[in-house]
N, C-alpha and C positions, 0 to 999 in steps of 0.2 A: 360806447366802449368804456367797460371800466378797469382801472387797471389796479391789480389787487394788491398785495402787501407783499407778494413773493416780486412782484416788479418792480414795486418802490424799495424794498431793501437790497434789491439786487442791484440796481442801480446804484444804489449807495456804497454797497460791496464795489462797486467798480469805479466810480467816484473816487475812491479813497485809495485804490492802488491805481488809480491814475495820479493821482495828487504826488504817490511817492513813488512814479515810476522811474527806473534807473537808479532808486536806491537802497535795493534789496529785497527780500521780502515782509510784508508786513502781517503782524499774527493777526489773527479773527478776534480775539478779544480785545485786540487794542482798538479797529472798527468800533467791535460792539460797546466797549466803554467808551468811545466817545462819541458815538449817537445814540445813547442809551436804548438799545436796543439788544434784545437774545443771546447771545452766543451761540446756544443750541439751535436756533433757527437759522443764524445766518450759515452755520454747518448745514444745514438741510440745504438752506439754495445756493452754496457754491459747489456743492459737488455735481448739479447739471450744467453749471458753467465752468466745474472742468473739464467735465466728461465731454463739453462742443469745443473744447479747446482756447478757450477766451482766458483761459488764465491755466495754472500751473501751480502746484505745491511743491515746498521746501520743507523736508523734514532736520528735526533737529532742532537744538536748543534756542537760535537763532533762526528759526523758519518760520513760514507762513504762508502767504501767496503773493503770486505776481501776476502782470499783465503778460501774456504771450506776443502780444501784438503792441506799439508804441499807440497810445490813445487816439492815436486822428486817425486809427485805422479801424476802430471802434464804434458800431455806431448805439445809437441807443435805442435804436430797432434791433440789433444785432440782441441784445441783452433779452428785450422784450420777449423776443420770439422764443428766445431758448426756455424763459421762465414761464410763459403766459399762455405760448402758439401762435397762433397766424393771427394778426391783426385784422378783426370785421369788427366793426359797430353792431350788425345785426346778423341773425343765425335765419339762415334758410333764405337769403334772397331771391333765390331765384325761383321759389314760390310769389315771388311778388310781382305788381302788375307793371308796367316799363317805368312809370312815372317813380317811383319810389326806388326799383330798381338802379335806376340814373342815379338819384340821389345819398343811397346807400354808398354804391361804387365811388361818389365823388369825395364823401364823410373819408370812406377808407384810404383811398390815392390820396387827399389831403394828412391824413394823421398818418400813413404809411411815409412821407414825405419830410417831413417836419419829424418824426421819431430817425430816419434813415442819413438825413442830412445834420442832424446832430449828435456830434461827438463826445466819446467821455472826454476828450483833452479842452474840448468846448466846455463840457461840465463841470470838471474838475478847474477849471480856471474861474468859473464866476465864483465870484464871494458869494458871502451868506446875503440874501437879501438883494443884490445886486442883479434886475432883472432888464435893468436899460438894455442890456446888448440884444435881446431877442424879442422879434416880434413874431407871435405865429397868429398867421391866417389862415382859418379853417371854414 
């Protein structure tokens, strides 16, 4: 499974209004300058993370967006899905013969697991760099 640029900036999108949840809302370009990244893109992927209601806009001179939900109610499979779809490693399993089958199924319930049990309030809490707290077993 790969997870493409609309997942990893969205992420980041959520990341960041986790970081400053409860205190306001934060504009898109203040995001986008400080992970140097698009402005214009990350417009493209928060409007399907309004539209599944994961966040919210504040219009006005002081607007921007916020979290709907307090972060530990967030997961990062929640994000995934909205930006990505359904998490599979592989397309068509069940053209496959049982042995690979098992294996596929397990690839997914492991990475469905590990993205479902980790939250943006998990996310937005590690520093940069700081990867001691998590160990994932897949």
């Amino acid at each position: 499974m790969k997870i493409s640029t609309k997942g990893r900036y969205g992420l980041t999108i959520m990341i960041a209004l986790g970081k400053q949840y409860g205190a306001g809302p934060v504009p898109l370009r203040k995001i986008a300058a400080d992970n140097e990244l698009s402005e214009a893109y990350l417009e493209q992927l928060v409007a399907p993370l309004r539209n599944s209601g994961l966040v919210k806009s504040v219009r006005g001179a002081y607007g921007g967006y916020m979290l709907t939900h307090h972060p530990k109610e967030i997961s990062a499979g929640d994000v995934i899905r909205v930006l990505e779809g359904p998490i599979q490693p592989v397309e068509g399993i069940e053209d496959e013969k049982q042995p690979q089958r098992e294996l596929w199924g397990r690839i997914r319930d492991a990475v469905k697991n590990v993205l479902d049990t980790t939250t943006i309030e998990d996310l937005a809490q590690t520093e940069e760099g700081d990867t001691e707290h998590y160990m994932f077993y897949i």
